[in-house]
N, C-alpha and C positions, 0 to 999 in steps of 0.2 A: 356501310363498309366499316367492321372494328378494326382498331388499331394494330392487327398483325398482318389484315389484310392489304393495307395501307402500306404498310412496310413490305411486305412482299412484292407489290405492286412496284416501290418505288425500286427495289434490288430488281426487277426483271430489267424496268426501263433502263437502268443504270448499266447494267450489264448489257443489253442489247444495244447500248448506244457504243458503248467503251469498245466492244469487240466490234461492233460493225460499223465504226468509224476507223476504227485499226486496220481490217482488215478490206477498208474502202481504201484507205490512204495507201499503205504498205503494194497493194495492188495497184495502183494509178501512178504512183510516182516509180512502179519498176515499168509500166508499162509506157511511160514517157519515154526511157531508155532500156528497151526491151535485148540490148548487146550488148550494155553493161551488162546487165545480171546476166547475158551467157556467161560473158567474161569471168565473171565469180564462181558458174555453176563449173568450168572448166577448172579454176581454181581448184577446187573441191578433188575433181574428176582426179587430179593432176597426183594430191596430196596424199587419194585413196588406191592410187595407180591404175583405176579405169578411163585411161587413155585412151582405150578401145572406144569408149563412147561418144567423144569428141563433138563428131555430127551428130550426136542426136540432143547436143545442151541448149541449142536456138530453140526447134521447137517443145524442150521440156521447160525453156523460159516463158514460150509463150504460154503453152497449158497452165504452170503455175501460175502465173500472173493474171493472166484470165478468170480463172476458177478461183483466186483470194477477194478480185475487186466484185465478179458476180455475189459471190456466197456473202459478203460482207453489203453489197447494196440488197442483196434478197431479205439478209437480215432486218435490213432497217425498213423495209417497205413493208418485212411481215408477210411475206410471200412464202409456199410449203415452207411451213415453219418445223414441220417433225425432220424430216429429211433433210435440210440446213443445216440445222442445229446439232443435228445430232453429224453431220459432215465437217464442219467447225470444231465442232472437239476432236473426232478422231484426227485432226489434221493436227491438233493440237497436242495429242495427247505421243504424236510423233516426232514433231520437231521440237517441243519443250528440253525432253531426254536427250536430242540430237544436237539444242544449243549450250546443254550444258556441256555435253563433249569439245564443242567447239569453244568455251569458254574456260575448259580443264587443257585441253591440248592447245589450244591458237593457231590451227591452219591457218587460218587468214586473220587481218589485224579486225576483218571487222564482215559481219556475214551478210552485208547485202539486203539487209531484210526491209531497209528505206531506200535504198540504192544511193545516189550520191545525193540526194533531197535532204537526208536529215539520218550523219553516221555517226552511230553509239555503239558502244564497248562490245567486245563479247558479253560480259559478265550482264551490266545493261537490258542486252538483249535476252538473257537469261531470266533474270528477273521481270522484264514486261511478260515473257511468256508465264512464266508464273500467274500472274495475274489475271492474263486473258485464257489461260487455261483454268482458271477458278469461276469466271466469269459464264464461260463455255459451258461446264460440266452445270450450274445451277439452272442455263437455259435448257439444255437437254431432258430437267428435269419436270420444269416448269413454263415450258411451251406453248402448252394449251393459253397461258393467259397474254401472251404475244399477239398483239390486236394488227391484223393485215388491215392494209390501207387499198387495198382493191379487192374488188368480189371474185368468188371461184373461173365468174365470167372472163372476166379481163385478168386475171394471173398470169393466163398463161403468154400473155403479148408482151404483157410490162417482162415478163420475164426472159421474154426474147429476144425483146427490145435491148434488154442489159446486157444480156449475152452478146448480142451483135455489137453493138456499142464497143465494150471490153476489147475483144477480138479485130472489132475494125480499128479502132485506136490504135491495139497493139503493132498489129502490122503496119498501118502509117507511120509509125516510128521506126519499124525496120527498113522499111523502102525509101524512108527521106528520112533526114535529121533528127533528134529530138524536139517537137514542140518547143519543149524548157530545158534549157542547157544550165545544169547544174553545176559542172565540172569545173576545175580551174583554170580549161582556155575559153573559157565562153566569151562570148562577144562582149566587150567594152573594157575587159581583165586587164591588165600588165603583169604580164608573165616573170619577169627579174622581180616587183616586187611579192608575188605569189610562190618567187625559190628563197624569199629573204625569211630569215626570224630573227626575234628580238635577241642578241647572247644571253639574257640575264633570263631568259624565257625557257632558253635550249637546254636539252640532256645535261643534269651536270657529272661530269668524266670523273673517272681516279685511277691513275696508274698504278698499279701493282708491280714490286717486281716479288719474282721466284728464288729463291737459294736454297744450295743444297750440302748442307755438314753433316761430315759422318753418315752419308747417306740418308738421311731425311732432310725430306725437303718443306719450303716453310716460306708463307706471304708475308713480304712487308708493303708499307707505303713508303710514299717520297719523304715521308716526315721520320722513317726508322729503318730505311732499310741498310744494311751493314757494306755500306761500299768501300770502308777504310779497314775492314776487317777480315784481314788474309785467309782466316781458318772458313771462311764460307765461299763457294764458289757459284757465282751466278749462272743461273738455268736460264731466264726469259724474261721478257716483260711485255704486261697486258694492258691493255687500257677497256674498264669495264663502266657501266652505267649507273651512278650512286642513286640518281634521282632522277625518272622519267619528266620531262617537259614538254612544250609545242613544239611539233611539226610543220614544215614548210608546206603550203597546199600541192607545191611540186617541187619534187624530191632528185626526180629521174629526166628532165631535161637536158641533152646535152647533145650537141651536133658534132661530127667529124665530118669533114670534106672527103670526097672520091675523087679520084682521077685516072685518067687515063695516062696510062707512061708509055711513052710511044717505043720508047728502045728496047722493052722487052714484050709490049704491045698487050698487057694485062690492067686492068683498074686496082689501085691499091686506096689503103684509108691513108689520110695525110692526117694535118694540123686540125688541133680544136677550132668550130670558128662560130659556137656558140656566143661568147660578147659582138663578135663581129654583126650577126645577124640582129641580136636583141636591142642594138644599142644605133641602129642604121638609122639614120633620121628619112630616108626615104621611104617609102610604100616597098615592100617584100610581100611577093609572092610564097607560101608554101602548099606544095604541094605533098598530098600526104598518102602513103602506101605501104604500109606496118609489111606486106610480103607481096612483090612483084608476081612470083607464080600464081600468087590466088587474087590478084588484080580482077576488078572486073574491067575489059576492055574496052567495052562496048561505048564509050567515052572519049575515048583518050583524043579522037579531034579537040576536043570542047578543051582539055588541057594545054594542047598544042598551040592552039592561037591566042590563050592566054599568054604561056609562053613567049610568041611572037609580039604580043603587043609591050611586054614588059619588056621585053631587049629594044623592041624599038623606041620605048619611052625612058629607055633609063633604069626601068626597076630591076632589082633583082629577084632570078627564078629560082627555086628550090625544087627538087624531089628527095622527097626525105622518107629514106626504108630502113627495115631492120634485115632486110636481104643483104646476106653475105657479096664482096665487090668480086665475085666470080659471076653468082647469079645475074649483079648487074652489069658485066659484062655480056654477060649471052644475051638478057634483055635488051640491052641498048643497039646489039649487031643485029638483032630481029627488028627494032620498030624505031630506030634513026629518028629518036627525037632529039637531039641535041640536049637536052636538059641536064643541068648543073647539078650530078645527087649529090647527097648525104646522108652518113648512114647514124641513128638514132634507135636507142630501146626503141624495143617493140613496144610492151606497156606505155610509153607514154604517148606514142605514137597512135596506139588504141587508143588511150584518155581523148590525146588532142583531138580527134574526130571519127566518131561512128563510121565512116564509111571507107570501103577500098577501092579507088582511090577519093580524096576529099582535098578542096581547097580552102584554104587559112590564107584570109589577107592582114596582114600585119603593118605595123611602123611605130619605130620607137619601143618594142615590146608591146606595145598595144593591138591587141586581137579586135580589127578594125569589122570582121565578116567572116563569115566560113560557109559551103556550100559543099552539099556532097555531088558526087558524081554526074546526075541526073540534071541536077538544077544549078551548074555551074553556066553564070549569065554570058553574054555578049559582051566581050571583051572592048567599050568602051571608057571613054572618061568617069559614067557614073558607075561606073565598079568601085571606085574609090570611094564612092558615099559615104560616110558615117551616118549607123543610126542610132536610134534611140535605144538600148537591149532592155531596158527595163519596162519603155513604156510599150516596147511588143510583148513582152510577158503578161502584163497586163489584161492589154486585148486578147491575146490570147487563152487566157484562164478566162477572161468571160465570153469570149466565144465557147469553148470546151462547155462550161455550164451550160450555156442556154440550147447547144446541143444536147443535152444528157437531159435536163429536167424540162424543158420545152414538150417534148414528145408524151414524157411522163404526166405533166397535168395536162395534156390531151385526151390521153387514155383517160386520167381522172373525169375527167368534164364529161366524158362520154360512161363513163361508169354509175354516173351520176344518174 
């Protein structure tokens, strides 16, 4: 082999690792959290005012997700390598142009394309596409020398196998929890210290004021502007951003109490009781339901008697929605559970847990459990357990593995 071939050799492998580990990753960590990325695709929907399509952003999450972690594992195995490749760029050669848009306009602070695994810039994200669409276009060209790691025999299982794989993953994260909880309430977190940032870290501010002489108007700052000088007369004042810094991992936390006021017999919103909850030294229940109407109900005993057990032990119970306190008045004359709401963004509501409804065990600000709907336990003493979150992520990703590549050198050994 002369020395150009070598080098071509070494740019296919380089390329075929870069994108198909890209597009292994970017697919696996959205399909961890397969409602996030609706969440973003609605985003989008929201910002292009295709509202209309609302219902149809879950399953356009699941497709995409599916079809980046396939075509990016088919890569790397070397499986129909013409048809890949050449589906790898075009997929490329769409959203490169579509993240520079989104990095010229800024619909959203950031597109989702790691999900909350690993968030980078628009611009960032512009520039990896660059890359992986230079990558793309040389394996479309150069394919033929893409060495498959199984025969034309067994292609077609391994590649079934990924597909199911992908697909069934994805969907076990819509029907239960995420696997790996990325987010800023995941289990072990402290939420007060995840709304704190450093000051010398944070936005630095400049107040401007406006005046206006002789009819033109004119900025100054706090260091010049004419407040002892008659002939100018003040328009406004703004306070604008001099220099972008860190961000609090949660921004949009904040609880209002509900209540029922029996003299005109309507639920209205009371007092902040945000500190009040974050700062409880006891175990708090929250129960979590971003919109009462689209509840799923099928449940709601499993809530109730947690309920029950926490009035009877002491703890305090939460239901915390971003439903208007009319809605949770008709809900509450429908289904008499007594429970304590609050009403809270939606957004962070969505953040705090995938599911409608979800429960979040808490104390001290500390996110002690969370549990959606389906798998909310038997309201004893080891509810209160603490565990380990890090050393279940662990087992976790190596179970994940040796589901995925277990089967694969299966196939292998029988290829052989």
């Amino acid at each position: 082999m002369n020395q150009k071939n070598k080098i071509e050799k070494f740019l296919i492998e380089l390329s075929r690792i870069i994108v198909g580990v890209t597009f292994v990753f970017s697919g696996f960590v959205k399909a961890i959290d397969p409602m996030g990325f609706t969440y973003k695709i609605q985003d989008y929907l929201i910002h292009l005012n295709l509202v209309d399509l609302y219902q149809l952003a879950l399953p356009m999450a699941v497709f995409m997700v599916v079809v980046e972690f396939v075509l990016g594992a088919l890569l790397l195995l070397g499986l129909y390598r013409k048809p890949v490749t050449i589906l790898i760029a075009l997929m490329m050669i769409f959203f490169t142009p579509f993240t520079f848009w989104i990095a010229l306009t800024n619909p959203v602070e950031d597109c989702g394309c790691f999900g909350d695994a690993l968030v980078i810039s628009n611009w960032q994200t512009f520039y990896k596409n660059l890359i992986i669409v230079t990558g793309a276009m040389f394996l479309v060209v150069k394919w033929t020398l893409i060495k498959p790691l199984f025969s034309k025999r067994i292609a077609p299982f391994a590649a079934l196998f990924v597909t199911l794989f992908g697909l069934l993953f994805a969907l076990h994260n819509i029907y239960n929890l995420p696997v790996i909880d990325f987010r800023p309430y995941k289990k072990g977190a402290n939420i007060p210290e995840q709304m704190y940032i450093d000051p010398e870290k944070a936005d630095v501010m400049e107040t401007i004021f406006i005046y206006s002489k002789d009819g033109v108007k004119e900025v100054f700052t706090e260091e010049n502007y004419p407040w002892d000088d008659s002939t100018w007369t003040f328009i406004d004042m703004e306070s604008r951003v001099v220099q972008e810094g860190e961000k609090p991992a949660i921004e949009d936390f904040a609880l209002e109490a509900l209540y029922f006021d029996d003299f005109d017999g309507s639920w209205n919103l009371g007092g902040d009781i945000t500190d009040l909850v974050l700062s409880d030294t006891n175990y708090t229940f929250l129960m979590v339901s971003y919109s009462l109407e689209e509840m799923n109900m099928k449940h709601l005993h499993k809530f109730e008697e947690v309920s029950r057990f926490a009035n009877e032990n002491g703890y305090p119970f939460y239901l915390l929605t971003a439903s208007s306190a009319s809605v949770v008045g008709e809900w509450e004359v429908i289904n008499e559970t007594g429970f304590q709401f609050s009403h809270a963004d939606e957004r962070a509501l969505k953040t705090m847990v995938r599911a409608n409804p979800g429960l979040i065990l808490i104390k001290e600000g500390n996110v002690i459990n969370k549990w959606d709907d389906g798998n909310v336990p038997e309201p004893t003493s080891e509810i209160l357990l603490i565990k380990n979150p890090k050393r279940d992520n662990v087992v976790k990703l190596l179970l994940i593995a040796l589901l995925f590549f277990v089967p694969l050198l299966l196939l292998k050994k029988i290829d052989r």
